[in-house]
C-alpha positions as CSV (number, residue, x, y, z in Angstrom):
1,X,-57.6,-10.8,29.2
2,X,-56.0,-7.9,27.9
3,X,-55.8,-10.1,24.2
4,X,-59.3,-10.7,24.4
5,X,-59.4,-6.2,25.1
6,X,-57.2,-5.1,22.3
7,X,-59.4,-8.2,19.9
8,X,-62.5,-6.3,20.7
9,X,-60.9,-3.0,20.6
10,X,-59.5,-2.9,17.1
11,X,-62.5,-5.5,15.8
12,X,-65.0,-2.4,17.4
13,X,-62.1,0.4,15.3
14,X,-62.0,-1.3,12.5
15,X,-65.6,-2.0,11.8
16,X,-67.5,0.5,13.7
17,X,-64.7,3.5,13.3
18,X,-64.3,2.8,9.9
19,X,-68.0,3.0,8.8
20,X,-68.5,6.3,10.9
21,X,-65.6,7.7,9.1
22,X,-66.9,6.7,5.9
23,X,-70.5,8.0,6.6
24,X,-69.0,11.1,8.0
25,X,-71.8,10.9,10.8
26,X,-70.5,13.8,12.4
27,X,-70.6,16.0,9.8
28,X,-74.2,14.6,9.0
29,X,-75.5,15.4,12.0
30,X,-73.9,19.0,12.5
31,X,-75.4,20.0,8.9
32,X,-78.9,18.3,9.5
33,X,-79.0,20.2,12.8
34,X,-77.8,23.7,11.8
35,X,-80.2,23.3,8.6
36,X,-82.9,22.0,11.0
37,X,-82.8,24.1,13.9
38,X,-81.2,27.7,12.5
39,X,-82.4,27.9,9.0
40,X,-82.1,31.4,8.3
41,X,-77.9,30.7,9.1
42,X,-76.1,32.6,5.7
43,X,-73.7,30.5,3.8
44,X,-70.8,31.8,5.4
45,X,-72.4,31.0,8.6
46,X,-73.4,27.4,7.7
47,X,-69.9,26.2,6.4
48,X,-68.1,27.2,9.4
49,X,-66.8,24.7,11.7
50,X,-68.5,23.6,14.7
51,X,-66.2,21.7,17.3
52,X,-63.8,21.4,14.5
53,X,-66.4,19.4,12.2
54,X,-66.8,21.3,8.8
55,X,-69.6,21.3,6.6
56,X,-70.7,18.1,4.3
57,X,-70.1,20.3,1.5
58,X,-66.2,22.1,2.5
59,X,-64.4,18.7,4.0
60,X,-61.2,21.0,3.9
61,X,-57.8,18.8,4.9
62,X,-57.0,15.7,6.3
63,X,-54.9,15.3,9.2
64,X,-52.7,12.3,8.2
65,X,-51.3,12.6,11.6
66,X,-54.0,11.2,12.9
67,X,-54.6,8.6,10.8
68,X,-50.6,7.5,10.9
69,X,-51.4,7.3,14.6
70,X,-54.0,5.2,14.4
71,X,-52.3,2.8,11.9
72,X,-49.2,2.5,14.4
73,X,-51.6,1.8,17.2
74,X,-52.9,-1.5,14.9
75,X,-49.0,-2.5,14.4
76,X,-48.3,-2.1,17.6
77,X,-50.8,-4.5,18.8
78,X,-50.2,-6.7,16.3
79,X,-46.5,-6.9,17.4
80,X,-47.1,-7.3,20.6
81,X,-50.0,-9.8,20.7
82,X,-49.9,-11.6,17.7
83,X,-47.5,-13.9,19.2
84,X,-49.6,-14.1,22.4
85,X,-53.1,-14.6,20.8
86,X,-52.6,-15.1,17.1
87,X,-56.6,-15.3,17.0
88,X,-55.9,-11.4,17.4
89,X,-54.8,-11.7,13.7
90,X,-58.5,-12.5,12.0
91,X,-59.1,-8.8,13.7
92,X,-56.2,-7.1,12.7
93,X,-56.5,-8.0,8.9
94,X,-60.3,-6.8,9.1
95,X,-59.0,-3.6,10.9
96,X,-56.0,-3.0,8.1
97,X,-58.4,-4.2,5.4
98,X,-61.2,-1.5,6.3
99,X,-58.7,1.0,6.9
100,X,-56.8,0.3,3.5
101,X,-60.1,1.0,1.8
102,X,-61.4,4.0,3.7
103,X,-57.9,6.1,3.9
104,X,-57.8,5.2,0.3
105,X,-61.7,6.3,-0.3
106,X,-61.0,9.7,2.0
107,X,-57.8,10.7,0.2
108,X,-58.7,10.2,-3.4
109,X,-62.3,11.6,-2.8
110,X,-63.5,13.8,-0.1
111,X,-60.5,15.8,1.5
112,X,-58.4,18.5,0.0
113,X,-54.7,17.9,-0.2
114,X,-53.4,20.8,2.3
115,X,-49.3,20.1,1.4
116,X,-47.3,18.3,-0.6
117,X,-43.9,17.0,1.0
118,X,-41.7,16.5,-1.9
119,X,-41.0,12.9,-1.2
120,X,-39.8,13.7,2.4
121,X,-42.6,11.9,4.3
122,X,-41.5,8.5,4.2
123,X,-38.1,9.6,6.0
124,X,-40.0,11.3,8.7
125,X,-42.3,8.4,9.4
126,X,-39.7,5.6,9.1
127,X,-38.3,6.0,12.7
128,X,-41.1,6.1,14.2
129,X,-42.4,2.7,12.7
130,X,-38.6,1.1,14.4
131,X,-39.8,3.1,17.9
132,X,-43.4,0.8,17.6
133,X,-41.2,-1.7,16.6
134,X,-38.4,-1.8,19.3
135,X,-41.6,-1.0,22.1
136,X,-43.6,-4.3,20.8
137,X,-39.7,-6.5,20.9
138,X,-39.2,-5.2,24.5
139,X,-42.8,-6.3,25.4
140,X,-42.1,-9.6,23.6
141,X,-39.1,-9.8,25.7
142,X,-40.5,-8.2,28.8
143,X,-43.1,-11.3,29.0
144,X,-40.5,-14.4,27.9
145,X,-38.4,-13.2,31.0
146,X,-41.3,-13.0,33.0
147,X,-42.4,-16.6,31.9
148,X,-38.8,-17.8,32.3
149,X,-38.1,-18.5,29.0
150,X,-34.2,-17.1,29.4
151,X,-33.4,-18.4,25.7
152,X,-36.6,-17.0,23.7
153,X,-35.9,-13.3,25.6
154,X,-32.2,-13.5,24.3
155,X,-33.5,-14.1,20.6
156,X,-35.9,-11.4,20.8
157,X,-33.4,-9.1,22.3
158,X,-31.1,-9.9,19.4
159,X,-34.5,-9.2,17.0
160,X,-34.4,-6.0,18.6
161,X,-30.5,-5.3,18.3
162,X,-31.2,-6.3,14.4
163,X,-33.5,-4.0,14.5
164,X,-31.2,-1.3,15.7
165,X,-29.1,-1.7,13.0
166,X,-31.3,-1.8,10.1
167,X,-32.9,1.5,11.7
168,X,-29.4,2.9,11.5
169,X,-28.1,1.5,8.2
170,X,-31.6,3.1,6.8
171,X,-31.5,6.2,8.1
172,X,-27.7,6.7,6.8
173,X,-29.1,6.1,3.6
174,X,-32.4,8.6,3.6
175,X,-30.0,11.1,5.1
176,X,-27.9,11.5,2.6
């Protein structure tokens, strides 16, 4: 049941979310309204955010928290599921591939680039990939001992102590 959820779920994201994103419905609707309804607005007065949605024509920044969220939301379904449903795949390729192409669209097109990290990002997203990671083994494992299958727990808790280590032997290496 819950498969069958997070298939819908990230099926509905990645097709649905994706194309509202896109279209920047939103932000459609806020300037057809305010051009609409308040016409005699002054410019000032019709660029400024409404419910944090700017105007069509000032997209300002984009919050790549957000969208980093997201993405580890998808990995961490696929980790955990995939080996439960593996139909949950055929979603989760639509869901990356849509994403792939709209992040890449939004980036290079609409949004303003509001900071530059100097190369620093990657080493300040990495753990938090092996935290998704170590949640989705212990789920993995969490369900093998549940199902009684002793020997298939103790691989995946190795996975997860492999894990561990690459985490560590990485972030020595970023560090210095």
């Amino acid at each position: 049941t819950m498969s069958g959820f997070f298939f819908e779920y990230m099926m509905l994201r990645g097709v649905a979310g994706n194309a509202v994103t896109l279209v920047r419905a939103g932000v459609i609707a806020q300037t057809l309204f305010k051009s609409t309804f308040i016409p005699n607005l002054s410019r000032r007065n019709l660029i400024e955010p409404v419910v944090s949605l700017r105007a069509w024509s000032n997209p300002g920044w984009y919050s790549y928290g957000k969208s980093y969220g997201n993405l580890l939301l998808g990995l961490v379904v696929l980790l955990c599921y995939a080996p439960l449903a593996p139909m949950i795949l055929v979603c989760l390729v639509l869901y990356f591939g849509m994403t792939w192409f709209v992040t890449k669209y939004v980036y290079l097109y609409v949004f303003e680039y509001k900071f530059e990290t100097g190369g620093a990002f990657f080493p300040r997203l990495y753990p938090r990939v092996f935290v998704c990671l170590a949640l989705a083994q212990a789920t993995v494992t969490g369900v093998m001992i549940c199902k009684a299958a002793y020997m298939q727990a103790w691989v995946c808790g190795a996975m997860m102590l492999i894990s561990f280590i690459a985490e560590y032997t990485l972030g020595k290496e970023y560090d210095d």
